[in-house]
LUMDRENKOL-396536 format. One record per residue (C-alpha): residue number from 1; x, y, z. Coordinates in nm, 2 decimals, always signed. Layout:
BEGIN
NUM;X;Y;Z
...
END
This chain:
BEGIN
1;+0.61;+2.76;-2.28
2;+0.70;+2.41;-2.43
3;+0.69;+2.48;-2.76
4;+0.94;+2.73;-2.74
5;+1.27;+2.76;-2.90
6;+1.61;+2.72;-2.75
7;+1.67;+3.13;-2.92
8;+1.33;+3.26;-2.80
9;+1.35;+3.04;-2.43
10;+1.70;+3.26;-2.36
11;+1.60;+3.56;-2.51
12;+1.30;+3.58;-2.24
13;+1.52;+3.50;-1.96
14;+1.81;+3.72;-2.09
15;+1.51;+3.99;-2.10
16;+1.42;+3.91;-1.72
17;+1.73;+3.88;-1.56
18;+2.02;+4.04;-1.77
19;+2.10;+4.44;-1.74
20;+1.98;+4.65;-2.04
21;+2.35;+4.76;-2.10
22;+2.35;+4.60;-2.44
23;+2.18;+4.58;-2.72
24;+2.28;+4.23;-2.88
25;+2.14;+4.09;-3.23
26;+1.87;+3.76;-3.14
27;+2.16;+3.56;-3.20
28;+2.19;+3.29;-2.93
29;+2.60;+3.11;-2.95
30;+2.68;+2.82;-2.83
31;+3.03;+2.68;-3.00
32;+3.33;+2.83;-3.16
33;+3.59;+2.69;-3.37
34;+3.86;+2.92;-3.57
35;+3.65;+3.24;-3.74
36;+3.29;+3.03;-3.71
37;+3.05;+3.00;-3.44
38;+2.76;+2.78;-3.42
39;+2.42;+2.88;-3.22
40;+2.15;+2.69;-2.97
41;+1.99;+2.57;-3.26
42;+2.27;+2.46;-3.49
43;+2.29;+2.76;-3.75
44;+2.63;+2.86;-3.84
45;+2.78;+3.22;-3.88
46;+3.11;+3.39;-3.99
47;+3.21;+3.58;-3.64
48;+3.28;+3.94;-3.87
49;+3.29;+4.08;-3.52
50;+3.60;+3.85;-3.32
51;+3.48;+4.02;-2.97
52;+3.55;+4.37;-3.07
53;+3.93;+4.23;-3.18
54;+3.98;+3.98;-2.81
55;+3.92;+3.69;-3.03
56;+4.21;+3.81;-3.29
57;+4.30;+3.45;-3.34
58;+4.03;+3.28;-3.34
59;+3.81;+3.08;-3.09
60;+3.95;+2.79;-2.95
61;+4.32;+2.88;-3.11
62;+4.53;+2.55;-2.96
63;+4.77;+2.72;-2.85
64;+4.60;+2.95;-2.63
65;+4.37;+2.67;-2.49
66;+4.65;+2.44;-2.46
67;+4.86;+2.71;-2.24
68;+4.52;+2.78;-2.05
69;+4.47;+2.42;-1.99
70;+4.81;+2.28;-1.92
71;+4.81;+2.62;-1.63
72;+4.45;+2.58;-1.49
73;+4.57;+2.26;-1.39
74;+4.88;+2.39;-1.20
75;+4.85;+2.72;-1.04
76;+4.58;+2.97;-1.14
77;+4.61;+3.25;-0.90
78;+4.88;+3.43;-0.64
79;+4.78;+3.76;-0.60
80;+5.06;+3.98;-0.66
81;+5.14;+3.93;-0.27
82;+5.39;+3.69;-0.45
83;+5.58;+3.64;-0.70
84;+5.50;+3.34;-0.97
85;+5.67;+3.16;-1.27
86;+5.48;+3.31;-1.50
87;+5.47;+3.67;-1.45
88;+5.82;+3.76;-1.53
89;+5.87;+3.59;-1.85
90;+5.53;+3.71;-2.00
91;+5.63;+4.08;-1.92
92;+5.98;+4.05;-1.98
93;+5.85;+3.92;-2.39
94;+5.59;+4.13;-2.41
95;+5.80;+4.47;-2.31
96;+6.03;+4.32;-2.63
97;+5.73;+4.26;-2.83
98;+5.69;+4.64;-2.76
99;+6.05;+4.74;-2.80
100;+5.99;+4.89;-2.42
101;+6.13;+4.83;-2.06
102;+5.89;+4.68;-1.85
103;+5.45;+4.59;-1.85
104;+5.23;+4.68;-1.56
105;+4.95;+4.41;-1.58
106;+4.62;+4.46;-1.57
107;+4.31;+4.29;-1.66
108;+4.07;+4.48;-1.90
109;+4.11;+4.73;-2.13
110;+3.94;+5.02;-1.93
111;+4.18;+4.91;-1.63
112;+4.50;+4.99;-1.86
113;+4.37;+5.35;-1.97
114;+4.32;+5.43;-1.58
115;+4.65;+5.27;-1.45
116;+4.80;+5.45;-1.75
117;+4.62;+5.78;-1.63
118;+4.74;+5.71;-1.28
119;+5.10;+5.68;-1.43
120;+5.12;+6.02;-1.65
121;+4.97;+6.22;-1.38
122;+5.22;+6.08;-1.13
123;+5.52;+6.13;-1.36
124;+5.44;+6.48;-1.46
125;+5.44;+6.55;-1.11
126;+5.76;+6.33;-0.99
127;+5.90;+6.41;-1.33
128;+5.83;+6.73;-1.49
129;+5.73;+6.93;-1.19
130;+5.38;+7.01;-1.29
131;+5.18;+7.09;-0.94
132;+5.03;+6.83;-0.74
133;+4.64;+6.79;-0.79
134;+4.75;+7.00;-1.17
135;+4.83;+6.75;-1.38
136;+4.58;+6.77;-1.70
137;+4.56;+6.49;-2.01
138;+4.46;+6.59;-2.37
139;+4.26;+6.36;-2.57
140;+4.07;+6.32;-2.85
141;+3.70;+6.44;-2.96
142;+3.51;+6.11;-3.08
143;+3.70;+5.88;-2.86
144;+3.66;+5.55;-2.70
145;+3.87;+5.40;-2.39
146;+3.61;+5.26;-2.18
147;+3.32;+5.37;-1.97
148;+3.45;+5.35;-1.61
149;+3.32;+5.72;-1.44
150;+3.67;+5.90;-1.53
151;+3.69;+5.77;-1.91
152;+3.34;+5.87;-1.95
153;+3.45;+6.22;-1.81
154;+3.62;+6.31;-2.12
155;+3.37;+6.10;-2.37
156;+3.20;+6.30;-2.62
157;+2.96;+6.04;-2.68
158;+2.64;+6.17;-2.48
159;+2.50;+5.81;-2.46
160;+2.80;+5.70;-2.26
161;+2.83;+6.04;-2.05
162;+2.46;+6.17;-1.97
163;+2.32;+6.09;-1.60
164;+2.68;+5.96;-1.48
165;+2.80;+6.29;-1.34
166;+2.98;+6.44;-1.16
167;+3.27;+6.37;-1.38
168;+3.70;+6.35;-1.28
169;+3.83;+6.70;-1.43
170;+4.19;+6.73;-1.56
171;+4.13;+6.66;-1.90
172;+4.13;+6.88;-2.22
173;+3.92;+6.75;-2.59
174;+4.09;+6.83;-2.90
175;+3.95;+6.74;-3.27
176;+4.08;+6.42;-3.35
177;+4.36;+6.37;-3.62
178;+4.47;+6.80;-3.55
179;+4.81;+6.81;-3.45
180;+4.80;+7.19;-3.50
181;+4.49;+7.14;-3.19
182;+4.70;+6.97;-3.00
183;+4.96;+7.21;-3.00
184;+4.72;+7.48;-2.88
185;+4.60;+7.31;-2.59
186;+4.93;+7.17;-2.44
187;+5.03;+7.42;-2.10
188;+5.21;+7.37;-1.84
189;+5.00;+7.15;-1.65
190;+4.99;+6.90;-2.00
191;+5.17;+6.59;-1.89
192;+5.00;+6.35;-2.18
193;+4.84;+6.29;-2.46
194;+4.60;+6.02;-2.48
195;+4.53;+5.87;-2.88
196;+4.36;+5.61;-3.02
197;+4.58;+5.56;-3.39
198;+4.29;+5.46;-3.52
199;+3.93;+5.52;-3.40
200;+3.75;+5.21;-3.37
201;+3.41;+5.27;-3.16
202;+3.41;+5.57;-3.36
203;+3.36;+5.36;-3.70
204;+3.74;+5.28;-3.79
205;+3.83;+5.61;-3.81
206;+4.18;+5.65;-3.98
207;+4.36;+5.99;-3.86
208;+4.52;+6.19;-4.15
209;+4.92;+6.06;-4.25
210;+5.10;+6.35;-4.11
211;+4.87;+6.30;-3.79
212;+5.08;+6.03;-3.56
213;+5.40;+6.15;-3.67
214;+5.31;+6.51;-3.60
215;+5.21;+6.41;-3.28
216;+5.54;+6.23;-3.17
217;+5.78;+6.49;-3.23
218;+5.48;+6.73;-3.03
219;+5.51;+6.54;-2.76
220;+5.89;+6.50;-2.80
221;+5.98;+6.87;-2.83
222;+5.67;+7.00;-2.57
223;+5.81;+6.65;-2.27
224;+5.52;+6.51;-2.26
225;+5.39;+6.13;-2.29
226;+5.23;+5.99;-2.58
227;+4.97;+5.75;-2.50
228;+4.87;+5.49;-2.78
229;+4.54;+5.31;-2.72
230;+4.64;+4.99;-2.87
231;+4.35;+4.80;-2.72
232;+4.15;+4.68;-3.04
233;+4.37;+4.82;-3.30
234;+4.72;+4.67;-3.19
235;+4.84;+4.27;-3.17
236;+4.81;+4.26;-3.57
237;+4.46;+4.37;-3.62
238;+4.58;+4.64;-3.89
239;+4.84;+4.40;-4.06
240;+5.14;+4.49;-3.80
241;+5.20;+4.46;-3.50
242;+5.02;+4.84;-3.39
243;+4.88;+5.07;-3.55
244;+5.14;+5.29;-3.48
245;+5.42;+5.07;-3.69
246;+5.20;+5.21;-4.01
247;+5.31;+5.56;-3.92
248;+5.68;+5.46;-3.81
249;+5.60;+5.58;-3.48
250;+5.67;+5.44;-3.11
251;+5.48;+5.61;-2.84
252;+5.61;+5.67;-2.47
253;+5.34;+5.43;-2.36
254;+5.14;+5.14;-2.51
255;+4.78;+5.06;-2.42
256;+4.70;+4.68;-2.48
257;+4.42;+4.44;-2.39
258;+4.14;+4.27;-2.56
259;+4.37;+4.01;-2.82
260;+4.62;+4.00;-2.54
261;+4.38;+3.78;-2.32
262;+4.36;+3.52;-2.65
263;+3.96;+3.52;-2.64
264;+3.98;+3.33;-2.30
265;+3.99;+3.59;-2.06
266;+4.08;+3.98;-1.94
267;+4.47;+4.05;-1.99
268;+4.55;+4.42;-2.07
269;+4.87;+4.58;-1.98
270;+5.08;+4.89;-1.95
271;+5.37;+4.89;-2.12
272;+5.66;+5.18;-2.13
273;+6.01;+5.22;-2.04
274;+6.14;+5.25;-1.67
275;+6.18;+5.59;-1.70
276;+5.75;+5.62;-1.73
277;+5.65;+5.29;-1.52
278;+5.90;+5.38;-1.24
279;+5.71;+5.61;-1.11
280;+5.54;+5.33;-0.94
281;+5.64;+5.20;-0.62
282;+5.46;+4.95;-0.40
283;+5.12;+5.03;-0.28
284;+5.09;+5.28;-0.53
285;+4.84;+5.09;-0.78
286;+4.74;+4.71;-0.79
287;+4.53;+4.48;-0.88
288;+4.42;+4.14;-0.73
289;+4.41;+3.95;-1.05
290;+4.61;+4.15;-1.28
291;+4.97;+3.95;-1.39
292;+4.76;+3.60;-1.23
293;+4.95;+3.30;-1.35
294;+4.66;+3.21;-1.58
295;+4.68;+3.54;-1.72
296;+5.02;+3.53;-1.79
297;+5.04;+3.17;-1.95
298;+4.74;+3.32;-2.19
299;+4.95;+3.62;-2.30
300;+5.28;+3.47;-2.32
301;+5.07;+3.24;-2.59
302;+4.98;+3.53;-2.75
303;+5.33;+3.72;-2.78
304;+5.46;+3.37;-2.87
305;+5.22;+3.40;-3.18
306;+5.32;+3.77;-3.27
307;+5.68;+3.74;-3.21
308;+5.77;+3.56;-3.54
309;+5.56;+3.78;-3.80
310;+5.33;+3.51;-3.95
311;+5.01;+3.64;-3.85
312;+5.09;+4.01;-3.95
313;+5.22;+3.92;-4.31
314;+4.88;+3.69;-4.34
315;+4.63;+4.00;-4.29
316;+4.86;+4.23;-4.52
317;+4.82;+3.94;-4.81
318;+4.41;+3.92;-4.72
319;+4.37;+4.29;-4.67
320;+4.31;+4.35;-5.05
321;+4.02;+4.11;-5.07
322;+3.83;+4.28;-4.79
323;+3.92;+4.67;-4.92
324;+3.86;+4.57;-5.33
325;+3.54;+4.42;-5.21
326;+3.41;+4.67;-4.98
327;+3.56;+4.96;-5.18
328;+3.35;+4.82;-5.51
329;+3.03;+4.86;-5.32
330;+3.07;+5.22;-5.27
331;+2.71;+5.43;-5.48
332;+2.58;+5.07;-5.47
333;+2.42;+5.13;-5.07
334;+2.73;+5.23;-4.92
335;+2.86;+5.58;-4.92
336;+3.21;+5.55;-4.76
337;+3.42;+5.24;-4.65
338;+3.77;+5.28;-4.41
339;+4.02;+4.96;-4.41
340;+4.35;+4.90;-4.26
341;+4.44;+4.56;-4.24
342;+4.09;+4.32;-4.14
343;+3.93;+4.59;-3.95
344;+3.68;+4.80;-4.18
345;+3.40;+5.04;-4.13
346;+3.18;+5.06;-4.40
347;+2.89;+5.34;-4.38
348;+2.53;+5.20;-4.51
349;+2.35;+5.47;-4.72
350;+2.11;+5.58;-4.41
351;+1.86;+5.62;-4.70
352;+1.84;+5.26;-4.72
353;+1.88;+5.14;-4.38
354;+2.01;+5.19;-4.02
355;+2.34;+4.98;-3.91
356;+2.13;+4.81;-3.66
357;+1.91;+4.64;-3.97
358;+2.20;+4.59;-4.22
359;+2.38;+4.36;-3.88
360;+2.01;+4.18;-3.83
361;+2.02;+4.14;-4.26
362;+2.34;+4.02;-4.25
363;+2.30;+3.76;-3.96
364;+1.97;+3.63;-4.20
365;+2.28;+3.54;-4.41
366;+2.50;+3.38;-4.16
367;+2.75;+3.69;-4.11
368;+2.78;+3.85;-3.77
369;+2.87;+4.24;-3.76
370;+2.81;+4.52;-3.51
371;+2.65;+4.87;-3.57
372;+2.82;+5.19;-3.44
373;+2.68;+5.52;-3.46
374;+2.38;+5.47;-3.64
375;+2.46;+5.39;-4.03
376;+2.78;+5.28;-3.96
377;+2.92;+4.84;-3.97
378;+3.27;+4.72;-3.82
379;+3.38;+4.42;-3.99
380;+3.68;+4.28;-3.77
381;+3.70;+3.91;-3.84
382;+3.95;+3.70;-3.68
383;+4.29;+3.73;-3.81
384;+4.33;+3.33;-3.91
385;+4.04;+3.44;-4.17
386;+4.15;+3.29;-4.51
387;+4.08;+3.54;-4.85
388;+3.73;+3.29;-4.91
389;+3.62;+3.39;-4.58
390;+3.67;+3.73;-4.62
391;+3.51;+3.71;-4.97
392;+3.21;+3.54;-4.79
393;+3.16;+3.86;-4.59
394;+3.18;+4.08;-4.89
395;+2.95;+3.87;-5.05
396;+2.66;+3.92;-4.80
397;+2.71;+4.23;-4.76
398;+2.68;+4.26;-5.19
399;+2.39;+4.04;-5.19
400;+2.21;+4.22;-4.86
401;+2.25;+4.55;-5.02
402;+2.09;+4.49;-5.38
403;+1.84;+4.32;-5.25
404;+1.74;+4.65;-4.98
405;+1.80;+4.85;-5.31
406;+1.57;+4.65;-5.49
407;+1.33;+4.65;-5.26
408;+1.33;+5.05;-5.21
END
C-alpha cells in the first residue's frame, strides 16, 4: 500500500520471503556508527545487543573498515589452494594473542566447534590410542555452540534439537559448572572436554570459582583436551582477553569467532599448540573461504586492537556502572542479575513480564536487548561503550520496570 511505512513495507516482505528462523523485534536498521544504530525511519537506538558480541568494537570501527577497505581493493579471495600475504601473519599474531602455536581458520563460529571436534577425535585416536570410530566428547548440560546437526546432537535445548534427528553419537552431557561430573563421566574413550567459561545463550551463566580451575588440572591429570568456547565470551567481552584469564586458566584449545570477524564478516578460528593442530595433514579438513585474505586483514585488525590492553582495561573501569546499576534493580522487577565485564543477564520478575516484552519495552525507549529463555535479557553493548552509555541502558531498563510495576 502507499501509505505504508518504510518499518511496516519490510516487515511484510520480510514475512513473505524470509525463513521463520528468527524471531526479531519490529526494529528495521539502516546505519551504524560506534555503539548507536539508526533505523528506516530515522529513530536512534543504543545497540545493548553488539551482534551477540561480533560487533565488540563497535560498527564501523576505522580500523577494521580501513583494513577491509584498503584489502577489498587488492585481493579478496585465494582459496587455500595457495598461499597469500595475509594469512600467515594474522595466524602467526593471533596464536600469540593466545599464547598458543598455530590457528586453523575458519569462518563462523559453529564451523570452529566442528573443526575443533574433528581435531580432538582425531588426536585421541593418533594420540592417545583411543579406538577408531570410539572417540567420545563430554560437554555441558545448558550449552550453546551452534545448531549445525552434530552440535544440536548434544543440545539440551529441545527447541534447537526436536524434529532434526537422527543425531551424531559420541558425546556425553554433564551438569554444567560440576567438576566432580565431569570426573565421573571421563573413560577411556574421553578424548575432550568441550566448555563454554561462561554460558551466554544460556543467560550469562557464570560457572562456580573452583569450576575452570578444577577442570584444567582434570583434564591435565586424566590427558585429555580442554576445549574453551571462546566465541562470544572471549576478545575482551568479560574485561580480559578470555574468559578463561579470570580463572588463571589456559585451555589445550581456544574456540574464537564472532568479534574476531570485527562486525564485517565471518572469521572464527582454532587455535592450539602443534602438538593438538598437527594432527591435521592436507585433505584432512578445509574450507573454501576460511583464512581468505579479506578475512585475514579483518582479524589481524582485530588482534592489532587486543594486543596492547586498552580495550580490556576500558570495560574493567565501565564494568561497575553496568553491575551497581543492574544489581540495584534487584526486588524492584528483577530477581537475579549475572555480570562479568559488559556482558549481563538480568532475569525480569516473570510475574511482570516475559523477556520478549521487556526487549519490545525497552526498544519503545531506544535500547536494543535480546530475550533468552523466556524471562531472561542479555545486555552485551559494544565494548567502546563509555560509562554514560552504559548508564543510559540502566536507566531504561529502571524507568521500563517501574513503570510495568506501576502499572500491575
Amino acid at each position: 500500500m502507499a501509505d505504508q511505512s518504510p518499518t511496516q513495507s519490510h516487515l511484510d516482505d520480510a514475512e513473505r520471503s524470509v525463513a521463520h528462523n528468527y524471531a526479531p523485534l519490529p526494529v528495521v536498521l539502516q546505519h551504524g556508527s560506534g555503539v548507536w544504530v539508526t533505523d528506516v525511519e530515522g529513530r536512534r537506538y543504543l545497540d545493548a545487543l553488539a551482534g551477540y558480541s561480533a560487533l565488540n568494537f563497535g560498527h564501523g570501527h576505522p580500523g577494521i573498515i580501513g583494513a577491509a577497505q584498503q584489502q577489498l581493493a587488492t585481493l579478496t579471495l585465494t582459496s587455500r589452494a595457495f598461499h597469500s600475504d595475509r594469512l600467515g601473519g594474522f595466524c602467526r599474531d593471533l596464536a600469540a594473542l593466545c599464547g598458543k602455536d598455530m590457528v586453523l581458520p575458519m569462518n563462523t563460529g559453529a564451523e570452529a566447534v566442528e573443526s575443533a571436534i574433528k581435531v580432538a577425535r582425531k588426536w585421541g585416536v593418533e594420540r592417545r590410542g583411543v579406538p577408531q570410530d570410539q572417540a567420545t566428547i563430554i560437554v555441558m548440560d545448558g550449552n550453546f555452540h551452534g545448531r549445525t546437526t552434530t552440535i544440536v546432537s548434544f543440545s539440551t535445548d529441545p527447541v534447537a534439537r526436536d524434529g532434526f534427528g537422527p543425531f551424531t553419537p559420541g558425546f556425553t552431557v554433564v551438569p554444567y559448572g560440576d567438576v566432580a561430573a565431569v570426573e565421573a563421566a571421563i573413560d577411556d574413550t574421553t578424548v575432550a572436554v568441550l566448555v563454554e567459561p561462561i554460558q551466554g545463550e544460556g543467560g550469562v551463566v557464570i560457572p562456580p570459582a573452583e569450576f575452570l580451575p578444577g577442570l584444567r588440572r582434570l583434564c591435565t591429570d586424566r590427558q585429555v583436551l580442554m576445549i574453551a568456547d571462546e566465541i562470544q565470551s572471549g576478545l575482551g567481552r568479560t574485561g580480559r582477553t578470555f574468559a578463561c584469564d579470570h580463572a588463571d586458566v589456559v585451555p589445550d584449545v581456544y574456540l574464537l569467532g564472532k568479534a574476531l570477524g570485527g562486525g564485517v564478516l565471518p572469521v572464527s578460528a582454532v587455535v592450539a599448540d602443534r602438538d593438538v593442530l598437527g594432527v591435521l595433514t592436507p585433505g584432512t579438513h578445509g574450507s573454501t573461504f576460511g583464512g581468505n585474505p579479506l578475512a585475514a586483514a579483518v582479524g589481524q585488525a582485530v588482534v592489532d586492537l587486543l594486543a596492547p590492553g586498552d580495550i580490556q582495561e576500558h570495560v574493567q573501569a565501565v564494568e561497575p556502572v553496568l553491575r551497581d546499576g543492574l544489581e540495584a534493580l534487584i526486588g524492584h522487577g528483577v530477581t537475579g542479575v549475572r555480570v562479568r565485564g559488559l556482558w549481563a543477564g538480568v532475569d525480569i520478575d516473570p510475574g511482570l513480564m516475559t523477556g520478549k516484552q521487556a526487549c519490545l519495552r525497552l526498544a519503545e525507549r531506544g535500547v536494543l536487548v535480546k530475550e533468552t529463555h523466556g524471562s531472561t535479557i542479555r545486555i552485551a553493548p559494544p565494548l567502546i561503550v563509555t560509562a554514560d552509555e552504559v548508564q543510559v541502558i540502566v536507566d531504561a531498563l529502571a524507568e521500563m520496570l517501574d513503570e510495568a510495576q506501576l502499572a500491575a
